[in-house]
CHARMM internal coordinates of N, CA and C (Angstrom, degrees):
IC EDIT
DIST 1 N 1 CA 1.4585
DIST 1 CA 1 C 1.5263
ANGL 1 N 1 CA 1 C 110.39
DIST 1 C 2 N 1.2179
ANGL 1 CA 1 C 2 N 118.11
DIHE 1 N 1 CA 1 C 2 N -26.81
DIST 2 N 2 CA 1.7084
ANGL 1 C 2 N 2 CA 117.53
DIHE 1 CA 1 C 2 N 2 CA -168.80
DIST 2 CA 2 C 1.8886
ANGL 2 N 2 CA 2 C 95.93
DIHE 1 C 2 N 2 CA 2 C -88.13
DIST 2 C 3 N 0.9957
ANGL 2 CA 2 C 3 N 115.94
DIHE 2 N 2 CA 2 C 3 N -41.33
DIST 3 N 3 CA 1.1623
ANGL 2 C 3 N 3 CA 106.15
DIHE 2 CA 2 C 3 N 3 CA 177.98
DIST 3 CA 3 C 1.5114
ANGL 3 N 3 CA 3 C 120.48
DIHE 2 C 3 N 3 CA 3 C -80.14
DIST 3 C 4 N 1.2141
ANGL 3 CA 3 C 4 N 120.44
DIHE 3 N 3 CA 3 C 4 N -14.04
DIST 4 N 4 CA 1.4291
ANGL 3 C 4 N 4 CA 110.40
DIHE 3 CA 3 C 4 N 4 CA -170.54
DIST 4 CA 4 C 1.7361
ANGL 4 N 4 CA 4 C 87.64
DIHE 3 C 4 N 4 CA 4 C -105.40
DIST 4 C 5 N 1.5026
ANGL 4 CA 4 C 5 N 142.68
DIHE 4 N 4 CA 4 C 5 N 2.24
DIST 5 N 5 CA 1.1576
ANGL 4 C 5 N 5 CA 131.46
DIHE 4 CA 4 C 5 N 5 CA 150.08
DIST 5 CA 5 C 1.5735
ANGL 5 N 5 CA 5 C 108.55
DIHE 4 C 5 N 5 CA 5 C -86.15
DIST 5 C 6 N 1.4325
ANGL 5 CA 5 C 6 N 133.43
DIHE 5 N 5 CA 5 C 6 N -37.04
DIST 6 N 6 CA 1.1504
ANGL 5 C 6 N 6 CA 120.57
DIHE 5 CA 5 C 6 N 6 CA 162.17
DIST 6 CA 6 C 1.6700
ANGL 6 N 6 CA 6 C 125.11
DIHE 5 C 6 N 6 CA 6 C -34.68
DIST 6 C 7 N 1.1019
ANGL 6 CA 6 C 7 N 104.68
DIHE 6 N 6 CA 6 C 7 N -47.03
DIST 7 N 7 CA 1.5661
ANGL 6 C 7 N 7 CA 112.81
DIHE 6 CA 6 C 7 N 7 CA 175.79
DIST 7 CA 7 C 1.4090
ANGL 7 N 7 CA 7 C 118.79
DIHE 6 C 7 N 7 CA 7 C -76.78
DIST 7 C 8 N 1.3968
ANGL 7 CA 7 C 8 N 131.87
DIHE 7 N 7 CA 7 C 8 N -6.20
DIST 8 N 8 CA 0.9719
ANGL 7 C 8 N 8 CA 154.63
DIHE 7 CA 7 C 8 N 8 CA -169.58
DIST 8 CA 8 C 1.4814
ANGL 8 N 8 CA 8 C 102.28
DIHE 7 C 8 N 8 CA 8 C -88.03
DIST 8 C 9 N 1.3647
ANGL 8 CA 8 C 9 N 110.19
DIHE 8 N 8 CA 8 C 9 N -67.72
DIST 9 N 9 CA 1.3636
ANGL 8 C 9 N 9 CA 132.31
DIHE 8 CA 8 C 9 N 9 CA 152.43
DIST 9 CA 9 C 1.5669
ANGL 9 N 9 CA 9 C 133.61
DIHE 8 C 9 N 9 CA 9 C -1.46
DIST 9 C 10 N 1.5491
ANGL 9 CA 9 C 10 N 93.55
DIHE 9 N 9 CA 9 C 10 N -66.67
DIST 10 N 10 CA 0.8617
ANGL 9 C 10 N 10 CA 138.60
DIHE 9 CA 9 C 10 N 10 CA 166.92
DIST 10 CA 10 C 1.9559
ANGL 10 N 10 CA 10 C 129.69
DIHE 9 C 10 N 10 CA 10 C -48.24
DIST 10 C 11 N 1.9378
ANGL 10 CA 10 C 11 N 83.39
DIHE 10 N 10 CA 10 C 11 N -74.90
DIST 11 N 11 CA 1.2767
ANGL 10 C 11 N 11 CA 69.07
DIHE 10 CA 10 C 11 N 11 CA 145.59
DIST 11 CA 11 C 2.0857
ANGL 11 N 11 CA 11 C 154.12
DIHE 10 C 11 N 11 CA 11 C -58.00
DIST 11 C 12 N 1.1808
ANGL 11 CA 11 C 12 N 84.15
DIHE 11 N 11 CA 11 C 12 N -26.52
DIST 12 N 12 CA 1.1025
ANGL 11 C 12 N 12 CA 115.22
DIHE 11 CA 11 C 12 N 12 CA -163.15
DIST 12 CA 12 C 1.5695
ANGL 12 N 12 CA 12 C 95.86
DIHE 11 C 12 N 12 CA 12 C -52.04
DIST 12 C 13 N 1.5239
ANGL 12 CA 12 C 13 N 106.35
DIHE 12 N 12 CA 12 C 13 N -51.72
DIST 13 N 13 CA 2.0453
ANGL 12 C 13 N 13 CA 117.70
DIHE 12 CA 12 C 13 N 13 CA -156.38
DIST 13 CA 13 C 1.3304
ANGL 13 N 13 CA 13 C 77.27
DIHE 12 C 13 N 13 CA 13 C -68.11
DIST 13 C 14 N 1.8066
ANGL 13 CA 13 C 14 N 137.86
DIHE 13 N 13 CA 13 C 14 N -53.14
DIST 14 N 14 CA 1.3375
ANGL 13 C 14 N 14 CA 114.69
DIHE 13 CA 13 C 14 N 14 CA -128.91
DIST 14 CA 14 C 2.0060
ANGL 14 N 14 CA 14 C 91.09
DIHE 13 C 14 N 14 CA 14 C -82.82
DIST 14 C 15 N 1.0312
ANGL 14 CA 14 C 15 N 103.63
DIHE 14 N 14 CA 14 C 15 N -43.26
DIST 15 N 15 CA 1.4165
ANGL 14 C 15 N 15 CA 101.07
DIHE 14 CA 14 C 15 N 15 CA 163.25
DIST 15 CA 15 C 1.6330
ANGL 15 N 15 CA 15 C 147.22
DIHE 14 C 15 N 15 CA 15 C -18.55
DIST 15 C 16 N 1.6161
ANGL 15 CA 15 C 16 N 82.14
DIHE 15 N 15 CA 15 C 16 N -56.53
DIST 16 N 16 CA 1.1552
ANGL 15 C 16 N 16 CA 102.88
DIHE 15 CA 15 C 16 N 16 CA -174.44
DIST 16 CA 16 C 1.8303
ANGL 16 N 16 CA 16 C 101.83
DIHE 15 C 16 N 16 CA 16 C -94.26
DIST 16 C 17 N 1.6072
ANGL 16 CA 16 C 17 N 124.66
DIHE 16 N 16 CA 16 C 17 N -29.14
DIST 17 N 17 CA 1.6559
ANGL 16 C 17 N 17 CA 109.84
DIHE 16 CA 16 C 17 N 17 CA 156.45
DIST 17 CA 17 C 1.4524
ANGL 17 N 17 CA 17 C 119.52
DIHE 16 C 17 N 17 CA 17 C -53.62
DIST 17 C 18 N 1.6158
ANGL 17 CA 17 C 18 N 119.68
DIHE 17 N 17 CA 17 C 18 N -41.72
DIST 18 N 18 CA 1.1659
ANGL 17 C 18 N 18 CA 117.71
DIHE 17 CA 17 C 18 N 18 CA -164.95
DIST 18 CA 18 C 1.9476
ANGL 18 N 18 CA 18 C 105.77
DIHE 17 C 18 N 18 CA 18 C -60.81
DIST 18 C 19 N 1.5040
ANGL 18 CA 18 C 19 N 137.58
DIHE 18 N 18 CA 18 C 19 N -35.97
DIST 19 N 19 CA 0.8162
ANGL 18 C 19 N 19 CA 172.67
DIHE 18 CA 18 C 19 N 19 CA 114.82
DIST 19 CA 19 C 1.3700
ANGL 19 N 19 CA 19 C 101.54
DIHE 18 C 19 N 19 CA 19 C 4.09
DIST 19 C 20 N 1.3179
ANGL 19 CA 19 C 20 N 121.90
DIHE 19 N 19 CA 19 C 20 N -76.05
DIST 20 N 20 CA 1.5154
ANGL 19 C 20 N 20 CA 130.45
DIHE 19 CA 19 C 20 N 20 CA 171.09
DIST 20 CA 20 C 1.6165
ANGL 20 N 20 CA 20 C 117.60
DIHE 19 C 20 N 20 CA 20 C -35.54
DIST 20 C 21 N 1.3743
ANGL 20 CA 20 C 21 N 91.86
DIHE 20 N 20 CA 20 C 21 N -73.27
DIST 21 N 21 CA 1.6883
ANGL 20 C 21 N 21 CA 112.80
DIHE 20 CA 20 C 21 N 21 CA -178.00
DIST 21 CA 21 C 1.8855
ANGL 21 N 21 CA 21 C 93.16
DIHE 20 C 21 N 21 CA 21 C -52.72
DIST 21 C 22 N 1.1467
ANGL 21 CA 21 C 22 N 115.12
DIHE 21 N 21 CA 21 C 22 N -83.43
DIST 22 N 22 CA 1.7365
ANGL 21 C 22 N 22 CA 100.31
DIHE 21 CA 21 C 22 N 22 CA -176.19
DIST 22 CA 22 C 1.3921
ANGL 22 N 22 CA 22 C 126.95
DIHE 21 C 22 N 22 CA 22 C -22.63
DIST 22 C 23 N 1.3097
ANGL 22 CA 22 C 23 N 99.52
DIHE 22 N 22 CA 22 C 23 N -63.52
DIST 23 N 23 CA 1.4856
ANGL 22 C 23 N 23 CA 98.39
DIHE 22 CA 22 C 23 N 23 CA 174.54
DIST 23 CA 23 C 1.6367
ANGL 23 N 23 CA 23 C 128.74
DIHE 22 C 23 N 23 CA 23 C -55.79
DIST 23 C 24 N 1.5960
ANGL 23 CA 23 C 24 N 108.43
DIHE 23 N 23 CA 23 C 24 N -40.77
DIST 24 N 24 CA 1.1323
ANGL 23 C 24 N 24 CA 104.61
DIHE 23 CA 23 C 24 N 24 CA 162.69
DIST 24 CA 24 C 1.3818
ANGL 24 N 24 CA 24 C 120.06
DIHE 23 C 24 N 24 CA 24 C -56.55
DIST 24 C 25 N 1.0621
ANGL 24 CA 24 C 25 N 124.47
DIHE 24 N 24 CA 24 C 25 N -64.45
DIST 25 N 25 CA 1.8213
ANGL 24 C 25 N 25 CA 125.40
DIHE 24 CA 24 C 25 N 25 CA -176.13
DIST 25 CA 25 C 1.7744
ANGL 25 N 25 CA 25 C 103.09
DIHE 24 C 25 N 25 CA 25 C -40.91
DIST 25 C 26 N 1.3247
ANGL 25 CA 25 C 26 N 129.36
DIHE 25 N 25 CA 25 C 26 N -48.27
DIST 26 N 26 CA 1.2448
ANGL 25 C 26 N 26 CA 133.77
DIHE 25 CA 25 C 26 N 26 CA -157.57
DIST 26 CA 26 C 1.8373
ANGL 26 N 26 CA 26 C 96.15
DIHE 25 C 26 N 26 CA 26 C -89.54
DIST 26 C 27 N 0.9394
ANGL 26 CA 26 C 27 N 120.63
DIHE 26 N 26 CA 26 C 27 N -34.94
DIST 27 N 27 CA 1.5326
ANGL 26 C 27 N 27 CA 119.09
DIHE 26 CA 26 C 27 N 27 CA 169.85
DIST 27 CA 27 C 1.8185
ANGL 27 N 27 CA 27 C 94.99
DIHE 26 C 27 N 27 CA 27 C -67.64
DIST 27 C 28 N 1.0289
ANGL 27 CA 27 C 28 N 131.53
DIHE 27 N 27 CA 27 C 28 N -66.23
DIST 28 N 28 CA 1.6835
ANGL 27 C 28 N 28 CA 127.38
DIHE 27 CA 27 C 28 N 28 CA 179.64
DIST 28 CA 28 C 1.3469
ANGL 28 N 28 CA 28 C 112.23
DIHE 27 C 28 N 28 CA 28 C -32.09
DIST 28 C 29 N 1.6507
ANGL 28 CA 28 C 29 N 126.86
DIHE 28 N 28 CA 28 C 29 N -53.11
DIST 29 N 29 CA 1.1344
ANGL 28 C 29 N 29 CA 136.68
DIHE 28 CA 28 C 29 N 29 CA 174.67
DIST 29 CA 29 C 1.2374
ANGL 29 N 29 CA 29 C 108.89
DIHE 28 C 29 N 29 CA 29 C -49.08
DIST 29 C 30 N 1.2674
ANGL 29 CA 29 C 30 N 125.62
DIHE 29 N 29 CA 29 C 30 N -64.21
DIST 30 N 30 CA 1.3368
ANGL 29 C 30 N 30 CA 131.80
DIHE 29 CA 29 C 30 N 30 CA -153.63
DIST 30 CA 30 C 1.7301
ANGL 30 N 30 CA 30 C 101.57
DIHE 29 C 30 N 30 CA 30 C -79.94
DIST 30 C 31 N 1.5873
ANGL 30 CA 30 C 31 N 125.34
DIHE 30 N 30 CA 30 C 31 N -25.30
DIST 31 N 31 CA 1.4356
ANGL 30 C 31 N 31 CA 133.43
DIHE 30 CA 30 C 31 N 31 CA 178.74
DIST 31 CA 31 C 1.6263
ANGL 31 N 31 CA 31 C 98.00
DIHE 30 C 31 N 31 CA 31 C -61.58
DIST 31 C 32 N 1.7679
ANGL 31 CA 31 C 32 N 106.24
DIHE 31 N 31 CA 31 C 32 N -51.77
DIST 32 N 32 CA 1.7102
ANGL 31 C 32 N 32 CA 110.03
DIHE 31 CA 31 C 32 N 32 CA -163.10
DIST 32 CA 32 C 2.1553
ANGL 32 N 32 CA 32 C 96.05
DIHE 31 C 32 N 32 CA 32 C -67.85
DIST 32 C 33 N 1.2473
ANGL 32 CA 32 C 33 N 107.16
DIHE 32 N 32 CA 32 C 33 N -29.89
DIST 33 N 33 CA 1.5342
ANGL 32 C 33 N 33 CA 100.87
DIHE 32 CA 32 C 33 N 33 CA 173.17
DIST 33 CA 33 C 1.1134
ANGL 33 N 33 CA 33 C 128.63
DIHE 32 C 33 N 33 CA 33 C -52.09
DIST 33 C 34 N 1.2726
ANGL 33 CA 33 C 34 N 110.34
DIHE 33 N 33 CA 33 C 34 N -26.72
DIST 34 N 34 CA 1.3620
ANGL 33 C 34 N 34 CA 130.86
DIHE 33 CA 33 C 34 N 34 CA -143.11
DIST 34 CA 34 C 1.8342
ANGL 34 N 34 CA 34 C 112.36
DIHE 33 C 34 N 34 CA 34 C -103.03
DIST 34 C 35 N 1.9853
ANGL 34 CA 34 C 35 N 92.97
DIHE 34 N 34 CA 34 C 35 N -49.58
DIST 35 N 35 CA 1.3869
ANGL 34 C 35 N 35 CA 77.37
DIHE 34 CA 34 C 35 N 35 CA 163.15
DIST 35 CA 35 C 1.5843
ANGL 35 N 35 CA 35 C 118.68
DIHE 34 C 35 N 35 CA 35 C -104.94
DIST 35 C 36 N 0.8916
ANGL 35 CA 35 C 36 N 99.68
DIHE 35 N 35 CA 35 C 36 N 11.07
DIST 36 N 36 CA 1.9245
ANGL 35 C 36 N 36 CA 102.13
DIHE 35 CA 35 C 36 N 36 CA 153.53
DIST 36 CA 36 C 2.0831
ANGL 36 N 36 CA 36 C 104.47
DIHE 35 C 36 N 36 CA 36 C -48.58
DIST 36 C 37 N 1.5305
ANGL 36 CA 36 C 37 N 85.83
DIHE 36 N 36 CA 36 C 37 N -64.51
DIST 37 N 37 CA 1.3352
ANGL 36 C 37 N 37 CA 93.96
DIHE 36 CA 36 C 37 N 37 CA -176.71
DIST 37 CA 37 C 1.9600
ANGL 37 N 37 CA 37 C 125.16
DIHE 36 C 37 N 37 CA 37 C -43.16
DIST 37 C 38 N 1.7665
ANGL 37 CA 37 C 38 N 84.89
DIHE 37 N 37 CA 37 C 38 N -52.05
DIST 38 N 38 CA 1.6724
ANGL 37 C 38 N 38 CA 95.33
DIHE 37 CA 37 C 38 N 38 CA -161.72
DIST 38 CA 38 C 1.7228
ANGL 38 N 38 CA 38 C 105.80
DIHE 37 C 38 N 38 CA 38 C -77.36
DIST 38 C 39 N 1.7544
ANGL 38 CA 38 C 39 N 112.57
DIHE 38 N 38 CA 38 C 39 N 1.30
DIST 39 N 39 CA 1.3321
ANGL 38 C 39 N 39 CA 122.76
DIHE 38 CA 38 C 39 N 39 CA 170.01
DIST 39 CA 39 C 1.8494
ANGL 39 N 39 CA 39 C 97.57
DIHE 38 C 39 N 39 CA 39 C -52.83
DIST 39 C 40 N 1.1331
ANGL 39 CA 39 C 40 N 95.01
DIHE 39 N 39 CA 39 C 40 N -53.45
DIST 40 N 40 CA 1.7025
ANGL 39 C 40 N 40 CA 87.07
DIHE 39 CA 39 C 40 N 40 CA -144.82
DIST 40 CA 40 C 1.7982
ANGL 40 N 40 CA 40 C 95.08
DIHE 39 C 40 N 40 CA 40 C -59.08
DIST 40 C 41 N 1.5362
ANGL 40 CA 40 C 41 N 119.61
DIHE 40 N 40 CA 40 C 41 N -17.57
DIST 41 N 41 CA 1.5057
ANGL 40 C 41 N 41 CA 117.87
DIHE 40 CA 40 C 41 N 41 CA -153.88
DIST 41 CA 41 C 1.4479
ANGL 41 N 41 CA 41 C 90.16
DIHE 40 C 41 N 41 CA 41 C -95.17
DIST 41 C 42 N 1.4363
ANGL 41 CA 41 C 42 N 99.93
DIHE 41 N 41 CA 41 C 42 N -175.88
DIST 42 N 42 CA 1.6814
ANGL 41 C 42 N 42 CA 114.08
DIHE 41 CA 41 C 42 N 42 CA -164.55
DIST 42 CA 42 C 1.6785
ANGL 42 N 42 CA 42 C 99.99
DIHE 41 C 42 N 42 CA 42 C -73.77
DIST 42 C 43 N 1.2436
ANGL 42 CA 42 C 43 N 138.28
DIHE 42 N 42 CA 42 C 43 N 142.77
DIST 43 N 43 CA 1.6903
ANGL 42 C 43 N 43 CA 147.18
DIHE 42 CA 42 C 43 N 43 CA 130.44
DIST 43 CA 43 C 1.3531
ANGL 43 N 43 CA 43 C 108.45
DIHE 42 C 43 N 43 CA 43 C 15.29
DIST 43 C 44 N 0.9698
ANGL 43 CA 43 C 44 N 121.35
DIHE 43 N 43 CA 43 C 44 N -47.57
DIST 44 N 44 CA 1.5571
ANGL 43 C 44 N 44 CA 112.98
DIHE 43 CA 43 C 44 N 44 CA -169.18
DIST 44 CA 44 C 1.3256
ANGL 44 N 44 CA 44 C 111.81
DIHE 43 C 44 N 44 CA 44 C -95.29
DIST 44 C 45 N 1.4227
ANGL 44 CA 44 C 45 N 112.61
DIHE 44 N 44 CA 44 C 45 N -33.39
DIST 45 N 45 CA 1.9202
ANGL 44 C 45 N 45 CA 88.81
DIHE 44 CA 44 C 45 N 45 CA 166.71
DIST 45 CA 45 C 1.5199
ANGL 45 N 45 CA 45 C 120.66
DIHE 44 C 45 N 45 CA 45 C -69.99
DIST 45 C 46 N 1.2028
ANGL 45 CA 45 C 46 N 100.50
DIHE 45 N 45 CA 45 C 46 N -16.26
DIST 46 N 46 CA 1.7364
ANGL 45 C 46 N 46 CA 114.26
DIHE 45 CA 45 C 46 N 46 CA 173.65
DIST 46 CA 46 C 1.5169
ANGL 46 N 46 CA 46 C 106.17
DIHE 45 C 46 N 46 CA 46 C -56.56
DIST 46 C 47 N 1.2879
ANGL 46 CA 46 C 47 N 103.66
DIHE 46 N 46 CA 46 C 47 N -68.89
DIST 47 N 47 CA 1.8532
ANGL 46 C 47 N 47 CA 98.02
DIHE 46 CA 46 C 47 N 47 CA 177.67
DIST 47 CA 47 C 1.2773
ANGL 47 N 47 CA 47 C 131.44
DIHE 46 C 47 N 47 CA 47 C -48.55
DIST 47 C 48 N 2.1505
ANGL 47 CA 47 C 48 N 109.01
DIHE 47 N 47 CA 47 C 48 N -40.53
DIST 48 N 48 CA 1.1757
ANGL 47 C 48 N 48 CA 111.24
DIHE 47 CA 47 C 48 N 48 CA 166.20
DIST 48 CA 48 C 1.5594
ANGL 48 N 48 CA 48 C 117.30
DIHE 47 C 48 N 48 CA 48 C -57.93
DIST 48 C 49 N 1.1314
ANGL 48 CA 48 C 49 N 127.10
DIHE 48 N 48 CA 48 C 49 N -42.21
DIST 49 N 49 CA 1.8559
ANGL 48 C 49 N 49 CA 131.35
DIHE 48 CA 48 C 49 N 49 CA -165.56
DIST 49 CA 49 C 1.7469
ANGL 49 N 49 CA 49 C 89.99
DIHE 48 C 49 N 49 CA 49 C -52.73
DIST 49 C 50 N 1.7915
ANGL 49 CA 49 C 50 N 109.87
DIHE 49 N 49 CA 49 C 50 N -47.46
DIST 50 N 50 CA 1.2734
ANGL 49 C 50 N 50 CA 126.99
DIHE 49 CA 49 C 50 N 50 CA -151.34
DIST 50 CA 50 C 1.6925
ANGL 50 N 50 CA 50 C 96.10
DIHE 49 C 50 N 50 CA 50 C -52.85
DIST 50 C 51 N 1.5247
ANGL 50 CA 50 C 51 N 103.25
DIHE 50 N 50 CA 50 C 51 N -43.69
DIST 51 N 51 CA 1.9702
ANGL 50 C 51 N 51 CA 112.13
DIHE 50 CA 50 C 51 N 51 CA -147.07
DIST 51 CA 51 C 1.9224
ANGL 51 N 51 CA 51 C 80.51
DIHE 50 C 51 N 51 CA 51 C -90.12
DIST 51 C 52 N 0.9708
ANGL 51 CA 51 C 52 N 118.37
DIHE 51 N 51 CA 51 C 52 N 0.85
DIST 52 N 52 CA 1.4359
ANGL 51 C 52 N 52 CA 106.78
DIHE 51 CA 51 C 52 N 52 CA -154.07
DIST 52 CA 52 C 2.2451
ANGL 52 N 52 CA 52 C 84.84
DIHE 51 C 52 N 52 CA 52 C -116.73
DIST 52 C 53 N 1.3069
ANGL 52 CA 52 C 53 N 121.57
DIHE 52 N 52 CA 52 C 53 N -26.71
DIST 53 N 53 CA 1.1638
ANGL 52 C 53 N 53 CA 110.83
DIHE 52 CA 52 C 53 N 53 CA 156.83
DIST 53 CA 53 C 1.4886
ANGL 53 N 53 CA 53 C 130.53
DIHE 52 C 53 N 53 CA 53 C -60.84
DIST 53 C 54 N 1.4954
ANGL 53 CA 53 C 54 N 97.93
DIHE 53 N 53 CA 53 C 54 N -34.14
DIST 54 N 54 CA 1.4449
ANGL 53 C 54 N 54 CA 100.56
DIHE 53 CA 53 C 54 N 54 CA -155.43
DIST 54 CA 54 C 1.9279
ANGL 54 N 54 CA 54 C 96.55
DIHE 53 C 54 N 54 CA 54 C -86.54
DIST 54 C 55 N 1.6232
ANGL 54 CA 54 C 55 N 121.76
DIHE 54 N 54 CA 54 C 55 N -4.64
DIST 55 N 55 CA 0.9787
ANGL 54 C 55 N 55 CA 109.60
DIHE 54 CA 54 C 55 N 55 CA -178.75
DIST 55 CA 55 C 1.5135
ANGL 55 N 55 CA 55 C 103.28
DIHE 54 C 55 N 55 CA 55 C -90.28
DIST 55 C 56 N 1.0254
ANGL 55 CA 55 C 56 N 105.15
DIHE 55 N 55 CA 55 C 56 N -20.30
DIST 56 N 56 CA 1.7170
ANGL 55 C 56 N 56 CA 112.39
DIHE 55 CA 55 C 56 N 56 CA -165.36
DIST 56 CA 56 C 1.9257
ANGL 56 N 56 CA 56 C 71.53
DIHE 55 C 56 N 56 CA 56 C -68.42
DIST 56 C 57 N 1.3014
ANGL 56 CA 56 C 57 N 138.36
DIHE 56 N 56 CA 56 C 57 N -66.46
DIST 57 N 57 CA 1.6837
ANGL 56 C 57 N 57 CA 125.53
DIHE 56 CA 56 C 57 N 57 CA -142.02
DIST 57 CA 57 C 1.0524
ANGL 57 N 57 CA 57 C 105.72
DIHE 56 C 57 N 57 CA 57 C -60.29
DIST 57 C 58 N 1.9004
ANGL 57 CA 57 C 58 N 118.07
DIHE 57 N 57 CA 57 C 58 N -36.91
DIST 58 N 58 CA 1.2542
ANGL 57 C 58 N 58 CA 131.79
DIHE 57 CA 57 C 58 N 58 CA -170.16
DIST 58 CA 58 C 1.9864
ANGL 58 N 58 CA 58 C 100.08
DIHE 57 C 58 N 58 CA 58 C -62.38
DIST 58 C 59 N 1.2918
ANGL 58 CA 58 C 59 N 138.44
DIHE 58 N 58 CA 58 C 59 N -40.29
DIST 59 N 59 CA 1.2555
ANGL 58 C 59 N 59 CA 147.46
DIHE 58 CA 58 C 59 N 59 CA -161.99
DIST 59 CA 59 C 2.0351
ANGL 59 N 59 CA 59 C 88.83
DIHE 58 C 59 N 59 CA 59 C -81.01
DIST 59 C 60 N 1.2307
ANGL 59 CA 59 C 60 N 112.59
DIHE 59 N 59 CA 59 C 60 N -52.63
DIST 60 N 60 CA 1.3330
ANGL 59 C 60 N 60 CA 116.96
DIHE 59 CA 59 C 60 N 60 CA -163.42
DIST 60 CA 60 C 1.7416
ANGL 60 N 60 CA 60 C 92.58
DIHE 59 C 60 N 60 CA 60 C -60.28
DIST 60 C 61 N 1.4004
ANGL 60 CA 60 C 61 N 134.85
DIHE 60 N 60 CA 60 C 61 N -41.85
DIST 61 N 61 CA 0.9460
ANGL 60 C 61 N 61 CA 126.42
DIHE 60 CA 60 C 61 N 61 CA -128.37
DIST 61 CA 61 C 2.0617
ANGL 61 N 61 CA 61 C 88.72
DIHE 60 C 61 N 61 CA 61 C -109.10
DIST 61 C 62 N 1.4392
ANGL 61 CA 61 C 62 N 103.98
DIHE 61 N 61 CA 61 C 62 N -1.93
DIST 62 N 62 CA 1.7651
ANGL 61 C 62 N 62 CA 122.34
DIHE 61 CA 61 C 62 N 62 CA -165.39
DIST 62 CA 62 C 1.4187
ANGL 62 N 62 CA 62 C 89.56
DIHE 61 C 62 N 62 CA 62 C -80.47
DIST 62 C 63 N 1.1424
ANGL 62 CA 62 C 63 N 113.71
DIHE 62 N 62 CA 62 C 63 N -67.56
DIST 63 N 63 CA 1.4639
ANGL 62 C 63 N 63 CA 169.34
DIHE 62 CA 62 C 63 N 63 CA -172.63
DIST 63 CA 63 C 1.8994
ANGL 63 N 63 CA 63 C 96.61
DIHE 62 C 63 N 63 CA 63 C -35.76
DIST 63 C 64 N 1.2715
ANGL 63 CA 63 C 64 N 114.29
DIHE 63 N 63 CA 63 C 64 N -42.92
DIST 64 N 64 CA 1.5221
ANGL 63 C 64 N 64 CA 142.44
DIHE 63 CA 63 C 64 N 64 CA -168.59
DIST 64 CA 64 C 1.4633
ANGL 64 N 64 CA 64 C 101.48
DIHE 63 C 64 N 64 CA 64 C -92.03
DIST 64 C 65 N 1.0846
ANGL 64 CA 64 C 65 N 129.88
DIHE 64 N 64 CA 64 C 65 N -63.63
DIST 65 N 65 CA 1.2405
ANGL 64 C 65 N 65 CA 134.77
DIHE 64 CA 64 C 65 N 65 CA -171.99
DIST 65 CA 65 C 1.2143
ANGL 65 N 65 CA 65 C 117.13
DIHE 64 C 65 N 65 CA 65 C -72.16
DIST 65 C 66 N 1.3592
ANGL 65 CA 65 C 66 N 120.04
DIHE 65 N 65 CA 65 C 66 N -4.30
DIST 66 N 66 CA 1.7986
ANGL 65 C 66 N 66 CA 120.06
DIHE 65 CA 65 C 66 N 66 CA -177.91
DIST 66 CA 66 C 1.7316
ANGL 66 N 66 CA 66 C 90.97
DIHE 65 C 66 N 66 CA 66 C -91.34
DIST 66 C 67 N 1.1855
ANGL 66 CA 66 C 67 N 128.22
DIHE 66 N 66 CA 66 C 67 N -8.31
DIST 67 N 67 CA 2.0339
ANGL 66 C 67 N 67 CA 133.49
DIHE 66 CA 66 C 67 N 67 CA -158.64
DIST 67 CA 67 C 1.9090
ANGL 67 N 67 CA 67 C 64.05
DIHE 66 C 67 N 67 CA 67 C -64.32
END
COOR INIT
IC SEED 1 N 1 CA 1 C
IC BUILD
């Protein structure tokens, strides 16, 4: 039982990096889209997108530390 949950385990991290890394790269993409986009609009949706990224990293990074 300890070893066949060890491997379990196991699987589990590489899983769950492969998962990580995607999402990160595809959240990056869609951030660099984004303020391409919120360039053309006024300053203040810029800051909001800004406070509204950094909560999404803060959740990604909650989210990580419970593994």
């Amino acid at each position: 039982m300890y070893f066949r949950s060890r491997n379990a385990d196991a699987a589990m991290h590489v899983r769950n990096r492969n998962v990580d890394t995607g999402m990160r790269f595809r959240s990056r993409n869609a951030d660099a889209a984004m303020h391409v986009r919120n360039r053309n609009m006024d300053t203040g949706m810029r800051f909001r997108s800004r406070n509204a990224d950094t909560g999404i990293i803060i959740l990604e990074n909650k989210s990580r530390n419970k593994e």
